[in-house]
SETIFI-581265 format. One record per residue (C-alpha): residue number from 1; residue in one letter; z, y, x. Coordinates in pm, 1 decimal, decimal comma. Last residue first. Layout:
<ronus>
<ronu><nr>NUM</nr><rest>A</rest><z>Z</z><y>Y</y><x>X</x></ronu>
...
</ronus>
This chain:
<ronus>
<ronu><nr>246</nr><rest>X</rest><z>2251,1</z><y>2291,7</y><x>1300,8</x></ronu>
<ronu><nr>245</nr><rest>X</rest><z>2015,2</z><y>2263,8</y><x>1013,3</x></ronu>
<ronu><nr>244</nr><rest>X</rest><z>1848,0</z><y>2602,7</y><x>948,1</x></ronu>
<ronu><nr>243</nr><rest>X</rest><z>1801,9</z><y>2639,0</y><x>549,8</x></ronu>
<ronu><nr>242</nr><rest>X</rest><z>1461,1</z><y>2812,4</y><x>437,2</x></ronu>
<ronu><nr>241</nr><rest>X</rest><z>1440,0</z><y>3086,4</y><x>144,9</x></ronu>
<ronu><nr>240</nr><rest>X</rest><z>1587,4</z><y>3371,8</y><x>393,7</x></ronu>
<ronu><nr>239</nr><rest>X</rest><z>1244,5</z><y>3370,5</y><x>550,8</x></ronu>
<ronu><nr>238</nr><rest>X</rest><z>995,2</z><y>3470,6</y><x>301,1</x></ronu>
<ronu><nr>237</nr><rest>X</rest><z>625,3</z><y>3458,7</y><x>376,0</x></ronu>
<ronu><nr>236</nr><rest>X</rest><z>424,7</z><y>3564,9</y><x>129,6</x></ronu>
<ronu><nr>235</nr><rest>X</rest><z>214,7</z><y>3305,0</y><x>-59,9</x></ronu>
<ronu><nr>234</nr><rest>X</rest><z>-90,4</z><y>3162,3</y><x>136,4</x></ronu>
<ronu><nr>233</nr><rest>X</rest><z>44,9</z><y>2824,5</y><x>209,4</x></ronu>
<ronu><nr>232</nr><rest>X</rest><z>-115,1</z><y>2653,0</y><x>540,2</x></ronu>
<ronu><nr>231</nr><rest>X</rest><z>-160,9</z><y>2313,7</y><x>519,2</x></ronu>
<ronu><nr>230</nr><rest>X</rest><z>9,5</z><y>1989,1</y><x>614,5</x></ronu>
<ronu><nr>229</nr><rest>X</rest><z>3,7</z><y>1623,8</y><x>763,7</x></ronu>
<ronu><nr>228</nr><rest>X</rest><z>269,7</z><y>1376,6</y><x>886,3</x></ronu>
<ronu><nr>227</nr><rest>X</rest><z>194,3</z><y>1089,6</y><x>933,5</x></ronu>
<ronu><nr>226</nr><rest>X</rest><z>416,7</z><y>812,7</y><x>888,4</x></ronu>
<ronu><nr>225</nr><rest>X</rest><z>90,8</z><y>533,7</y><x>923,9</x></ronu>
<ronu><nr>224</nr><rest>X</rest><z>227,4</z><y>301,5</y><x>668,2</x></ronu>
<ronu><nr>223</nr><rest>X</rest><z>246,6</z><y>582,2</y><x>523,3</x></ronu>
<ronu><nr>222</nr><rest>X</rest><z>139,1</z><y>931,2</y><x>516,2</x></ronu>
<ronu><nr>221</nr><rest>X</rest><z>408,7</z><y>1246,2</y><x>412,2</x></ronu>
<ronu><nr>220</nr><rest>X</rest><z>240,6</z><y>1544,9</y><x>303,1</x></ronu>
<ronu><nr>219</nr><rest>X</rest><z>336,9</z><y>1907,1</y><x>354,4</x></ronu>
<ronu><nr>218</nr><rest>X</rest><z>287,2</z><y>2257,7</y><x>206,5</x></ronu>
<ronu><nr>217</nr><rest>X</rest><z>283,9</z><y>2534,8</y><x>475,2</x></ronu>
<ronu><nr>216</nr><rest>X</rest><z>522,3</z><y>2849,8</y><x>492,8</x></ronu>
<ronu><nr>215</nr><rest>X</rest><z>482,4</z><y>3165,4</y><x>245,7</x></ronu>
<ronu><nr>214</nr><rest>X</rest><z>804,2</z><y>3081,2</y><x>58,1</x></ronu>
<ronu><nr>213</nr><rest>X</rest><z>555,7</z><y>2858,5</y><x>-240,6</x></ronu>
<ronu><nr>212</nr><rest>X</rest><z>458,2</z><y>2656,4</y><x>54,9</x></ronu>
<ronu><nr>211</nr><rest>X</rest><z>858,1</z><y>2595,3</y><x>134,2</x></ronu>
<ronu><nr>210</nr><rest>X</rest><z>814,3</z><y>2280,4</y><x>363,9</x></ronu>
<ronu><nr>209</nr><rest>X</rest><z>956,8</z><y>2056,5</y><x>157,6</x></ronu>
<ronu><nr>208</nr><rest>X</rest><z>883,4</z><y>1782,3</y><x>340,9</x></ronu>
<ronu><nr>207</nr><rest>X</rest><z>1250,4</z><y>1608,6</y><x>401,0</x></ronu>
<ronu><nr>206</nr><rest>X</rest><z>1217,4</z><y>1253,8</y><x>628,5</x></ronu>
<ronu><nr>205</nr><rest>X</rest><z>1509,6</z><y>986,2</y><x>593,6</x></ronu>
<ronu><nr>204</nr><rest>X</rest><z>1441,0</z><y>709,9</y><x>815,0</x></ronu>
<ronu><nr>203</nr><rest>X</rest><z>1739,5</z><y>824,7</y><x>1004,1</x></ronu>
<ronu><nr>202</nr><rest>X</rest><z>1709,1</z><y>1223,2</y><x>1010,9</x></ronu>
<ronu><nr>201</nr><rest>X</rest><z>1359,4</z><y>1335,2</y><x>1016,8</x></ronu>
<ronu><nr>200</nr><rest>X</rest><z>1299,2</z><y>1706,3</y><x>905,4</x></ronu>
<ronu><nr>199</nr><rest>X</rest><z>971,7</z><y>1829,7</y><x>817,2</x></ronu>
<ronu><nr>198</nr><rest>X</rest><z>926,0</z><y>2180,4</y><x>977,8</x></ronu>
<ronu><nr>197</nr><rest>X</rest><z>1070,6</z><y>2543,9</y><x>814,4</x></ronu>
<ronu><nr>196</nr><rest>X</rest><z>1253,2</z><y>2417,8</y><x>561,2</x></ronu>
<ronu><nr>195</nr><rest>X</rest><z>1313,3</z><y>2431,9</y><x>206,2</x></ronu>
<ronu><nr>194</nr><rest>X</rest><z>1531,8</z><y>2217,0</y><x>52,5</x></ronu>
<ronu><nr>193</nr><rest>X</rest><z>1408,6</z><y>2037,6</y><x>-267,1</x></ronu>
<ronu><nr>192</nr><rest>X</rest><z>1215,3</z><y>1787,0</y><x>-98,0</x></ronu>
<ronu><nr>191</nr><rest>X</rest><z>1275,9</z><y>1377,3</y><x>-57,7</x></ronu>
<ronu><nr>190</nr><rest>X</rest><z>1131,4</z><y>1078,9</y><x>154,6</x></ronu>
<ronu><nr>189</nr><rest>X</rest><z>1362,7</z><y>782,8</y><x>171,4</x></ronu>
<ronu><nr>188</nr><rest>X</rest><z>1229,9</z><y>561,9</y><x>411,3</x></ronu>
<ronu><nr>187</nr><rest>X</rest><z>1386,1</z><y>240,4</y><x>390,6</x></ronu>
<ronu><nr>186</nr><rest>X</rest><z>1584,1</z><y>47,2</y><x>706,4</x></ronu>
<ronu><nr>185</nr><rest>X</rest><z>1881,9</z><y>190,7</y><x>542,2</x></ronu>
<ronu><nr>184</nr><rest>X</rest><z>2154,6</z><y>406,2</y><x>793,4</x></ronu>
<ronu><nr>183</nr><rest>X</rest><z>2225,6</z><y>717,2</y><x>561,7</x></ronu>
<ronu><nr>182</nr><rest>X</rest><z>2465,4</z><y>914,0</y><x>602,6</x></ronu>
<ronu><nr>181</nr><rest>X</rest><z>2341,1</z><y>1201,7</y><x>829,8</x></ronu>
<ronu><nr>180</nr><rest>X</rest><z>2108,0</z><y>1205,3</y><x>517,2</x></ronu>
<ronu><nr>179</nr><rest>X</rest><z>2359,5</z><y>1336,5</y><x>284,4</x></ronu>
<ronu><nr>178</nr><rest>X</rest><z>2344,2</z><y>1683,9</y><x>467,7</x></ronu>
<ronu><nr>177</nr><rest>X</rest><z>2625,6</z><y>1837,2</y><x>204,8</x></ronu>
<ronu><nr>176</nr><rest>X</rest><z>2491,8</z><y>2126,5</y><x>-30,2</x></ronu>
<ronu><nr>175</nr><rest>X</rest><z>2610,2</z><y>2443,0</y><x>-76,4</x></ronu>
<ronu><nr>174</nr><rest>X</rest><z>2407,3</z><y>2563,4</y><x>-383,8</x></ronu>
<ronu><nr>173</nr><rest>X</rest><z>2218,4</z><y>2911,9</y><x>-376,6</x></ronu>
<ronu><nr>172</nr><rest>X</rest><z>2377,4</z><y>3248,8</y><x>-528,4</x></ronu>
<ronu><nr>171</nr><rest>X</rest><z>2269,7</z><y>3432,3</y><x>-256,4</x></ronu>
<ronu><nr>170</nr><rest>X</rest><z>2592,2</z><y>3429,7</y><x>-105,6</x></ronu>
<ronu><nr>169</nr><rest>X</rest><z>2587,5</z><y>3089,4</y><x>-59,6</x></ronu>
<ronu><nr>168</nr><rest>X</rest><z>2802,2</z><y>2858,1</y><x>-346,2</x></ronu>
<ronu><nr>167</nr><rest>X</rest><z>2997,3</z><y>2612,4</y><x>-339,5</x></ronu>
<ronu><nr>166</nr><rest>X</rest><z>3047,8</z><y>2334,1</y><x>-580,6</x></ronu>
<ronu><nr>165</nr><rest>X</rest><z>2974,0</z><y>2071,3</y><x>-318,5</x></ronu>
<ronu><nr>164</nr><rest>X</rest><z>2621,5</z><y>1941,5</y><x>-399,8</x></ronu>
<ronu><nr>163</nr><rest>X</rest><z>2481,0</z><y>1688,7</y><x>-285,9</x></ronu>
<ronu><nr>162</nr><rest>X</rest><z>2135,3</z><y>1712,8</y><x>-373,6</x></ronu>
<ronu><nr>161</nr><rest>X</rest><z>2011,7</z><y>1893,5</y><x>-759,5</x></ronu>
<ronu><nr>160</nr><rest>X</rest><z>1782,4</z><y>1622,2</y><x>-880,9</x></ronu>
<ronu><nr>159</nr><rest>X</rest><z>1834,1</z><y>1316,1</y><x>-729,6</x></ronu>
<ronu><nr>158</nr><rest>X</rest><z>2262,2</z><y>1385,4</y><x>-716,2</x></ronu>
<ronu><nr>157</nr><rest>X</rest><z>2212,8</z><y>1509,5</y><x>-1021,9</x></ronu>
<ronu><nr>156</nr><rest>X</rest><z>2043,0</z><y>1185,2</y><x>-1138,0</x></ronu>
<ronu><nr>155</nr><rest>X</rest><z>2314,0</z><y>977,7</y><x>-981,2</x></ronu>
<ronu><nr>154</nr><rest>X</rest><z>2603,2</z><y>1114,4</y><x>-1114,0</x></ronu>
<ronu><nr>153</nr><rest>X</rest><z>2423,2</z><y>1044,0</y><x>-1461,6</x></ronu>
<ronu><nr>152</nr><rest>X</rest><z>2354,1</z><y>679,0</y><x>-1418,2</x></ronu>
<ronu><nr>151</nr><rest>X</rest><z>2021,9</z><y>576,2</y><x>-1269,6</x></ronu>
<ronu><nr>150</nr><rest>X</rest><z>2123,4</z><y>308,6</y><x>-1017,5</x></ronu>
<ronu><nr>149</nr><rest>X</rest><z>1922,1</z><y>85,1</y><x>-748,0</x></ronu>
<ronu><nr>148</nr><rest>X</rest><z>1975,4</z><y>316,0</y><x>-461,5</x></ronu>
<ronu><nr>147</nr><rest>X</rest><z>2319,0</z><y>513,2</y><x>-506,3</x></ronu>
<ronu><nr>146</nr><rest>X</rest><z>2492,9</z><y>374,5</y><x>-226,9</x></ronu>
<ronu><nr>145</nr><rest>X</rest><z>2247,5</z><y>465,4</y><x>2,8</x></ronu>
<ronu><nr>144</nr><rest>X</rest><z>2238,8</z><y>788,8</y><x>-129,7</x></ronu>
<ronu><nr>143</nr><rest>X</rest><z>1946,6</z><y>986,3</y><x>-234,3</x></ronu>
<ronu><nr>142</nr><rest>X</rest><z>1678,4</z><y>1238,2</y><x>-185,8</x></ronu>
<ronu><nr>141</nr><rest>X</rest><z>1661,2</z><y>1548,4</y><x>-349,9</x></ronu>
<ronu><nr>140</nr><rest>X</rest><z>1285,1</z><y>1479,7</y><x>-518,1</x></ronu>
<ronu><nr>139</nr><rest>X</rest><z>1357,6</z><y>1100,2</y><x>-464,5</x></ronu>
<ronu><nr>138</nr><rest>X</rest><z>1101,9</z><y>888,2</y><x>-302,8</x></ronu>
<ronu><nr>137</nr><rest>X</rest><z>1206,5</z><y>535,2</y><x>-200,3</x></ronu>
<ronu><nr>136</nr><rest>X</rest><z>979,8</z><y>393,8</y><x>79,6</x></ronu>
<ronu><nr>135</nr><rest>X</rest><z>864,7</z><y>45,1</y><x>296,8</x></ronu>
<ronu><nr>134</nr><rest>X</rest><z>546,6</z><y>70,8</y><x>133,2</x></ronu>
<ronu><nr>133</nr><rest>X</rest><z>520,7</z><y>-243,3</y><x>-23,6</x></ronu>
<ronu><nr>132</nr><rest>X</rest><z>883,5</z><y>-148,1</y><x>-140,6</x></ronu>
<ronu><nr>131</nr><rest>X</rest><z>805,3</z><y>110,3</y><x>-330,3</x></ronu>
<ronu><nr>130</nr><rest>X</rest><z>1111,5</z><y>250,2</y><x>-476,8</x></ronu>
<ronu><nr>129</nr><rest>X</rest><z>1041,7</z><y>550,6</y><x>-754,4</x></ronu>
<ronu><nr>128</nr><rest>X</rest><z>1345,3</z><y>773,5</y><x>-854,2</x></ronu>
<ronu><nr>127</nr><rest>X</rest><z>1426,6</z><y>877,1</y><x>-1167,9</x></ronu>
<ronu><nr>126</nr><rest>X</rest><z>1147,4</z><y>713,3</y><x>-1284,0</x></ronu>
<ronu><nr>125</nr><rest>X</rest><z>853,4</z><y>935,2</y><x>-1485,3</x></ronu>
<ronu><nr>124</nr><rest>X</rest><z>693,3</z><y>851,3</y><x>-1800,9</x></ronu>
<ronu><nr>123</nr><rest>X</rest><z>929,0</z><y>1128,1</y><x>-1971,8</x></ronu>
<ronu><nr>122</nr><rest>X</rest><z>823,6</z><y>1375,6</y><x>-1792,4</x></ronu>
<ronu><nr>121</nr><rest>X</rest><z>430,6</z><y>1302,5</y><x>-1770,5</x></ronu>
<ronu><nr>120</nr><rest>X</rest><z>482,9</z><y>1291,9</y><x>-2140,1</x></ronu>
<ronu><nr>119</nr><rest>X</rest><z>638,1</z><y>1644,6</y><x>-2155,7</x></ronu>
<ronu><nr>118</nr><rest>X</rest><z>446,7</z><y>1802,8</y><x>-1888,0</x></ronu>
<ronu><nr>117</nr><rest>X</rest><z>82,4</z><y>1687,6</y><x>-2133,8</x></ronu>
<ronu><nr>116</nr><rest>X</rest><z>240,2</z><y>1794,5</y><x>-2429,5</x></ronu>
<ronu><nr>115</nr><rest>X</rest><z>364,7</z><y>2143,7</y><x>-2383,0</x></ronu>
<ronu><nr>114</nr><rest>X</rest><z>21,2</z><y>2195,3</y><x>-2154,9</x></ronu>
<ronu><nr>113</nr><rest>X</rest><z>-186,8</z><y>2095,2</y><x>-2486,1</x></ronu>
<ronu><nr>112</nr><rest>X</rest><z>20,6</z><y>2243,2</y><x>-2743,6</x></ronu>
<ronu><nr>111</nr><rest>X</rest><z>32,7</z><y>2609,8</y><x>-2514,0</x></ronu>
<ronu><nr>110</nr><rest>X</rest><z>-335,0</z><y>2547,8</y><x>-2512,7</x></ronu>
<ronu><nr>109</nr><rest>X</rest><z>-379,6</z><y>2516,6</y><x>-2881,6</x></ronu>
<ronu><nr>108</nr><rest>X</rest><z>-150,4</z><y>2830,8</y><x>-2936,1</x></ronu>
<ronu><nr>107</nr><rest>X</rest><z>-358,3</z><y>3037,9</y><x>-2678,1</x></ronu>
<ronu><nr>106</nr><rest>X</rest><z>-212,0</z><y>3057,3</y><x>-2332,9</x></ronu>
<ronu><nr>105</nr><rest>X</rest><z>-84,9</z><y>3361,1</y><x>-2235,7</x></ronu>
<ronu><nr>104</nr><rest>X</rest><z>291,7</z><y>3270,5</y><x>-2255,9</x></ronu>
<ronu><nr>103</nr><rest>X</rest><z>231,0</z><y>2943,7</y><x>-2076,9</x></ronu>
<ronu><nr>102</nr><rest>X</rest><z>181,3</z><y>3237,3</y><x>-1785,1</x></ronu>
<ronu><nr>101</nr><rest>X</rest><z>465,0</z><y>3402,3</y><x>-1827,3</x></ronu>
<ronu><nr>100</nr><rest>X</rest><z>666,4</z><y>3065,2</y><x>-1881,0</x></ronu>
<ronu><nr>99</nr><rest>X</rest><z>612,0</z><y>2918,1</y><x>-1557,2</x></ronu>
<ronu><nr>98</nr><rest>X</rest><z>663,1</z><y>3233,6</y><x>-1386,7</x></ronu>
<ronu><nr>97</nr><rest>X</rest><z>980,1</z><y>3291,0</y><x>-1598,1</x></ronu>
<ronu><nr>96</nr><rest>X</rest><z>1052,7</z><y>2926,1</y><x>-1449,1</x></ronu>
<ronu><nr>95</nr><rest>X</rest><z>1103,9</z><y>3045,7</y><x>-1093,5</x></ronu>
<ronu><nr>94</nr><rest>X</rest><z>1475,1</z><y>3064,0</y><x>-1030,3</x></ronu>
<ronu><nr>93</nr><rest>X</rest><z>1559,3</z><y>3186,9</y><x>-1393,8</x></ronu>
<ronu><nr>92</nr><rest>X</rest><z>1471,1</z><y>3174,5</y><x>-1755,4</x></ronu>
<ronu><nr>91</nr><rest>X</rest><z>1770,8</z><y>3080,6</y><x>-1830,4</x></ronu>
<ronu><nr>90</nr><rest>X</rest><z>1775,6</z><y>2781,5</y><x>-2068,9</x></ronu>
<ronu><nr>89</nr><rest>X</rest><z>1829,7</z><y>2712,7</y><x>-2429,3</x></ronu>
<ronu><nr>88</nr><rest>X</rest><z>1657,0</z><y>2397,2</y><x>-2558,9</x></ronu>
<ronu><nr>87</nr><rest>X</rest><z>1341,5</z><y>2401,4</y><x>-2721,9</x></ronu>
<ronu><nr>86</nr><rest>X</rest><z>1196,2</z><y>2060,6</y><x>-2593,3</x></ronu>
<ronu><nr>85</nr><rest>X</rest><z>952,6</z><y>2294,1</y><x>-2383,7</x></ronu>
<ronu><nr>84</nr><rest>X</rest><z>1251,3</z><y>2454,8</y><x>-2214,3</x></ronu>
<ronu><nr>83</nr><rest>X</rest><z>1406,8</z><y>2094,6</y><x>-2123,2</x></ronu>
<ronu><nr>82</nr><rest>X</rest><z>1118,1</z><y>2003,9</y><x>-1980,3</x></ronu>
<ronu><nr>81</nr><rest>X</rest><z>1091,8</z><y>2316,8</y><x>-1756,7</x></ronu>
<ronu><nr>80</nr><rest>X</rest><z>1432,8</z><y>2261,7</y><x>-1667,8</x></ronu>
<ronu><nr>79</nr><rest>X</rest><z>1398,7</z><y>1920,8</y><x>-1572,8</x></ronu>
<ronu><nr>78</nr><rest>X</rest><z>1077,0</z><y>2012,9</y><x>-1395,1</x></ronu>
<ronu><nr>77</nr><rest>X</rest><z>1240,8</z><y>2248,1</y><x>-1208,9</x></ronu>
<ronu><nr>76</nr><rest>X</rest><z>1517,6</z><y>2005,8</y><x>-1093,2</x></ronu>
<ronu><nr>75</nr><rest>X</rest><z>1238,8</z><y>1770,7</y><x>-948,2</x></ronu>
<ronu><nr>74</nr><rest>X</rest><z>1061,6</z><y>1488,3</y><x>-1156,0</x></ronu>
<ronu><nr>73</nr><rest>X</rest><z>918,1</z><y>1199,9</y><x>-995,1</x></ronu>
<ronu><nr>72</nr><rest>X</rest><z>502,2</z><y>1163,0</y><x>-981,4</x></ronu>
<ronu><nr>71</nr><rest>X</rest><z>244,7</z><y>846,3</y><x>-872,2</x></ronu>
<ronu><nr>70</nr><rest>X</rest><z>-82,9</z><y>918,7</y><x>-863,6</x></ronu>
<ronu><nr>69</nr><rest>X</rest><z>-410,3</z><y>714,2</y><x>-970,0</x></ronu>
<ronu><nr>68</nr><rest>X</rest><z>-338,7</z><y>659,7</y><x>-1292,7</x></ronu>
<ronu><nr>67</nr><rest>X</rest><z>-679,5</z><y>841,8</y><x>-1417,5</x></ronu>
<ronu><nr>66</nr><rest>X</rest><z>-470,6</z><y>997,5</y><x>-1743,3</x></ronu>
<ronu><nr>65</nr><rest>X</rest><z>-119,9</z><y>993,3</y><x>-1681,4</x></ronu>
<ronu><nr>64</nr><rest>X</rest><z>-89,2</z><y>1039,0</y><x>-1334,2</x></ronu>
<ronu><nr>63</nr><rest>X</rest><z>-401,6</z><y>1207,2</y><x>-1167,8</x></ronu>
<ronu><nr>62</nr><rest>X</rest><z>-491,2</z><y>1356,1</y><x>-1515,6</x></ronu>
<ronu><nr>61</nr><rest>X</rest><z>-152,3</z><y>1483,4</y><x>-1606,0</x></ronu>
<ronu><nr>60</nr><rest>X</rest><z>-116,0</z><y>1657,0</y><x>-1165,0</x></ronu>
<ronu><nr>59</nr><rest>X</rest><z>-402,7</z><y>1855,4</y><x>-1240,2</x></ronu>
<ronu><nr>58</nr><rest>X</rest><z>-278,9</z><y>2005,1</y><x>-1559,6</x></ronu>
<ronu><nr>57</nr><rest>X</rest><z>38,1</z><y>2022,1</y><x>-1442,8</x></ronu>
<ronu><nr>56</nr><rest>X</rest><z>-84,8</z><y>2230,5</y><x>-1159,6</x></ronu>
<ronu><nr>55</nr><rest>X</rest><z>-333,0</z><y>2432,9</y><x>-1357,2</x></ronu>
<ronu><nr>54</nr><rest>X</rest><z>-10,8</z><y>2542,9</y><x>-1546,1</x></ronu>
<ronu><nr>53</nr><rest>X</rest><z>161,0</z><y>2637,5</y><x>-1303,9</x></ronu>
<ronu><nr>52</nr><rest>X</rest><z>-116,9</z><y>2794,5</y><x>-1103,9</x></ronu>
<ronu><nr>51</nr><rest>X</rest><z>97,2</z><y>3152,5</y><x>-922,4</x></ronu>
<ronu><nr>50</nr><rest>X</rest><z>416,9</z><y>2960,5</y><x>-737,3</x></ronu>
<ronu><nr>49</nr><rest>X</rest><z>729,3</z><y>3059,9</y><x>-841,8</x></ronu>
<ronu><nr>48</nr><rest>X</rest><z>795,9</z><y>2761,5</y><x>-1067,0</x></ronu>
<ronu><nr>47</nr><rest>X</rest><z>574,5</z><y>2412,8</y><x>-1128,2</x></ronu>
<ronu><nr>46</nr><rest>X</rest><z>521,7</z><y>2095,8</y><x>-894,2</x></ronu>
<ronu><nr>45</nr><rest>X</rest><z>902,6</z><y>2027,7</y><x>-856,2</x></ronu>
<ronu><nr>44</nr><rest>X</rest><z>894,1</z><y>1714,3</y><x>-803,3</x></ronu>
<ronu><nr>43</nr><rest>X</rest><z>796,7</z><y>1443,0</y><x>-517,7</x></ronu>
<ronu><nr>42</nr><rest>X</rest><z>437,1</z><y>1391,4</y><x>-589,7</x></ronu>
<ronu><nr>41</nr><rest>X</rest><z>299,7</z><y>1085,5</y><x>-480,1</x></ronu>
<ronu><nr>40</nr><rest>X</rest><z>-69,6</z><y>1065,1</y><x>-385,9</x></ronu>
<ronu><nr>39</nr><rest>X</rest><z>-210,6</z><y>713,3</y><x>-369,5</x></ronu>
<ronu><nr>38</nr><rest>X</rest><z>-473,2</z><y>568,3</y><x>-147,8</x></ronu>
<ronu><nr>37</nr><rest>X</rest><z>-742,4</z><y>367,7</y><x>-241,3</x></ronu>
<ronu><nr>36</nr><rest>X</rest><z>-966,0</z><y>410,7</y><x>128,3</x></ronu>
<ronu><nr>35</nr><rest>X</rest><z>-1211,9</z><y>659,8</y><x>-61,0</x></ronu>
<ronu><nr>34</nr><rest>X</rest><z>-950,5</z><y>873,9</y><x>-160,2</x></ronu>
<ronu><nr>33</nr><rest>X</rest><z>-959,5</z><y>1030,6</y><x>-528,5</x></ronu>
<ronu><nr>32</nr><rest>X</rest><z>-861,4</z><y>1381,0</y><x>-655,3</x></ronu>
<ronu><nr>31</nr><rest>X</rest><z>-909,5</z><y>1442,3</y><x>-1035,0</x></ronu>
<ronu><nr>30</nr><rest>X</rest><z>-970,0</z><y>1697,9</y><x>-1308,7</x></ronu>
<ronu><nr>29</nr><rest>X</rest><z>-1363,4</z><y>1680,9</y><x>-1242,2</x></ronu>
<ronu><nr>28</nr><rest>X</rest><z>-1463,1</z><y>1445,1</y><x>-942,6</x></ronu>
<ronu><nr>27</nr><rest>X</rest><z>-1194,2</z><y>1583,8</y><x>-610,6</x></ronu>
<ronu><nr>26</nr><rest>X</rest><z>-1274,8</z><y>1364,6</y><x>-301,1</x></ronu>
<ronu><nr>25</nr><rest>X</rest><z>-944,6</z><y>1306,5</y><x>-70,9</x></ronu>
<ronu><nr>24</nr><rest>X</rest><z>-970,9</z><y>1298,7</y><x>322,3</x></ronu>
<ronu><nr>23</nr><rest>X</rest><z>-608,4</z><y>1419,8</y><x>372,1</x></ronu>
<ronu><nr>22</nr><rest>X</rest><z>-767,8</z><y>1765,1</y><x>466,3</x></ronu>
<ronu><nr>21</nr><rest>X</rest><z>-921,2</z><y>1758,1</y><x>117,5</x></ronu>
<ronu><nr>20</nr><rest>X</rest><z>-564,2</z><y>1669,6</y><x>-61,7</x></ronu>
<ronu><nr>19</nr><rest>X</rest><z>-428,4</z><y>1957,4</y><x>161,1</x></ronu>
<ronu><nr>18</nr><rest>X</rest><z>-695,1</z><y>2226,7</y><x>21,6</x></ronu>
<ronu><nr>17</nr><rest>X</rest><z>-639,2</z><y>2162,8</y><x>-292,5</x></ronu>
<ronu><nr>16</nr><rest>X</rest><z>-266,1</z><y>2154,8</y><x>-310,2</x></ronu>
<ronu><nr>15</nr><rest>X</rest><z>-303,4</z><y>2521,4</y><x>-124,1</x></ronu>
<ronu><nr>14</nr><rest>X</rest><z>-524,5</z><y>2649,2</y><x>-399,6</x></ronu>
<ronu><nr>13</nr><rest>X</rest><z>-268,6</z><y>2468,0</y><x>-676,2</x></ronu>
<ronu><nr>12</nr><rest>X</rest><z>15,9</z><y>2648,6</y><x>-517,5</x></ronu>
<ronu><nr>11</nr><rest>X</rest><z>258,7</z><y>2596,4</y><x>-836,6</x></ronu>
<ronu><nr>10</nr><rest>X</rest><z>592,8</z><y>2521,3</y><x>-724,4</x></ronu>
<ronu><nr>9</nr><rest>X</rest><z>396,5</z><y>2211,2</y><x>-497,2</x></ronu>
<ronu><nr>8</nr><rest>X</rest><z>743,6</z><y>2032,6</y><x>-327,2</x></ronu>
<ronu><nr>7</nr><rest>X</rest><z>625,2</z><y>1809,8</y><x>-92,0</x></ronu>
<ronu><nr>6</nr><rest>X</rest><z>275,8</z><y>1563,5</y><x>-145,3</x></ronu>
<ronu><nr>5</nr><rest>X</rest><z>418,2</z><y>1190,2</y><x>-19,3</x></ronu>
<ronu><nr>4</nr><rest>X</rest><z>112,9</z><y>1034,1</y><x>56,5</x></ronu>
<ronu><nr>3</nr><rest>X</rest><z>43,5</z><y>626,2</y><x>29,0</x></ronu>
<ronu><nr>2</nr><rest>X</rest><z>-119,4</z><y>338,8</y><x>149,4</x></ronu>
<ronu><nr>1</nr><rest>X</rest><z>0,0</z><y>0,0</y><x>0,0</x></ronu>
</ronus>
């Protein structure tokens, strides 16, 4: 099984574009293809922030749902988006006023269409995907070692959000604990959610959100071959997004 592990997308369809043709992908229509049968994975978070939202989930319905071709999980901004478009209350905060601005100037039929299309993709979608013929777990936040095989609520924050501590940075972002110092699993667990500067291997764990919507590059994740390969974002470049590791 040969796959790539596409980092957090936020909406940077031009910039998903040009990454899937770098890979060696063919786009036909709504749809990216590679020649040698590979399959994308998106690891969350594919709307918010970004300018294409809705082209995005668009593009990322007819990979998934509709040509099953791609694989998806959903990040935290997709569980807020979802929970938006099932008419719940939520903030529209962090990223999903862009989201909505834009559903905003659909027309009614196309709001139905987009509203429908995220929800099922959302609700096809694991927790958590393990592919064990490719040696991988993906997890938009990652995941604990002890968590791997469960799907009860601790767990799903802990997929969705990190590892939280209650804290908070100044700028109102979570403190989270560096889980993957933890982990010791002969799996690769490949994960976003964090923006940083340059994939970061610790273990076999291997973050690739690489902040494309922060003006940075977006990343992919290649195995067997655990390649990495990314492109440039053109969004503007904004450094106090990214965490520094010490």
């Amino acid at each position: 099984m040969k796959i790539d592990v596409i980092g957090d997308v936020h909406g940077c369809l031009e910039e998903l574009e040009r990454l899937f043709q770098k890979l060696g992908y063919t786009k036909v229509h709504s749809n990216f293809t590679h020649p040698d049968g590979r399959i994308p994975v998106f690891v969350g978070d594919i709307t918010d922030r970004g300018p294409h939202s809705i082209d995005v989930i668009n593009l990322v319905y007819q990979m998934v749902i509709a040509n099953q071709n791609a694989l998806y999980v959903p990040g935290n901004h997709c569980n807020k988006l979802y929970r938006y478009f099932s008419g719940n209350p939520v903030q529209q905060r962090h990223g999903l006023e862009t989201t909505v601005a834009e559903y905003e100037k659909l027309t009614s039929y196309q709001q139905d269409t987009v509203r429908s299309q995220f929800m099922h993709l959302y609700e096809q979608a694991p927790l958590y995907l393990q592919l064990p013929q490719a040696n991988a777990i993906i997890a938009h936040a990652g995941i604990k070692q002890a968590y791997i095989g469960r799907t009860d609520k601790q767990v799903k924050s802990f997929v969705l959000y990190g590892d939280t501590t209650g804290e908070i940075h100044p700028d109102g972002r979570p403190i989270r604990r560096d889980w993957a110092q933890e982990y010791y699993g002969g799996t690769w667990i490949i994960y976003g959610h964090t923006p940083v500067l340059q994939p970061r291997i610790v273990h076999q764990t291997i973050n690739i959100d690489t902040g494309c919507v922060f003006g940075n590059k977006l990343t992919a994740f290649r195995l067997p071959e655990e390649k990495i390969t990314s492109v440039p974002s053109k969004q503007p470049f904004i450094e106090e997004k990214f965490t520094y590791f010490a």
